[in-house]
Residue, then its C-alpha position, 0 to 999 in steps of 0.5 A: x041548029x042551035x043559036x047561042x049569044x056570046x059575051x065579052x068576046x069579038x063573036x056575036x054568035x056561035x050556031x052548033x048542031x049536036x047528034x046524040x052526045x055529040x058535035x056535029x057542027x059550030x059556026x062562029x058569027x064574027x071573032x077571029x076567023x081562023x081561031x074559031x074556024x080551027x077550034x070548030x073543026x077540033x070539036x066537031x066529031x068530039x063528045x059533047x062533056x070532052x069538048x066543055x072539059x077542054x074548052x071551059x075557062x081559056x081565057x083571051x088575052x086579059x078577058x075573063x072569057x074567049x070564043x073557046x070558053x063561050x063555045x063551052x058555056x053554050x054547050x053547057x047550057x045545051x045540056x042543062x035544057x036537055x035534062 
């Protein structure tokens, strides 16, 4: 399980398992539950470079982020430790 602290947004944390190039899982700690729980059922089962390409830059009301964009941030920083 990895563990990613969010900024800027009502969640604290998001927990995601990745498979191979793939999301297997993302739990939201805090935040809107039924925004992150539908945004973790839409990404588990997605390619990890489709879910940054779709989740990266939405921005919530008039923050510069959102749980989307954090969830993308940290999938970024998943793949960067990798390599």
């Amino acid at each position: 399980m990895n563990t990613y602290k969010t900024q800027g947004v009502c969640s604290q944390e998001i927990q995601f398992e990745i498979d191979g190039d793939t999301v297997k899982s993302v739990k939201f700690i805090g935040g809107c539950a039924g925004n992150t729980q539908g945004v973790a059922r839409l990404v588990a089962g997605m390619k990890i470079d489709e879910a940054i390409k779709r989740l990266d830059g939405i921005k919530c009301g008039f923050k510069p982020t959102s749980c989307p964009d954090q969830l993308a941030k940290a999938l970024k920083q998943y793949v960067e430790a990798q390599t």
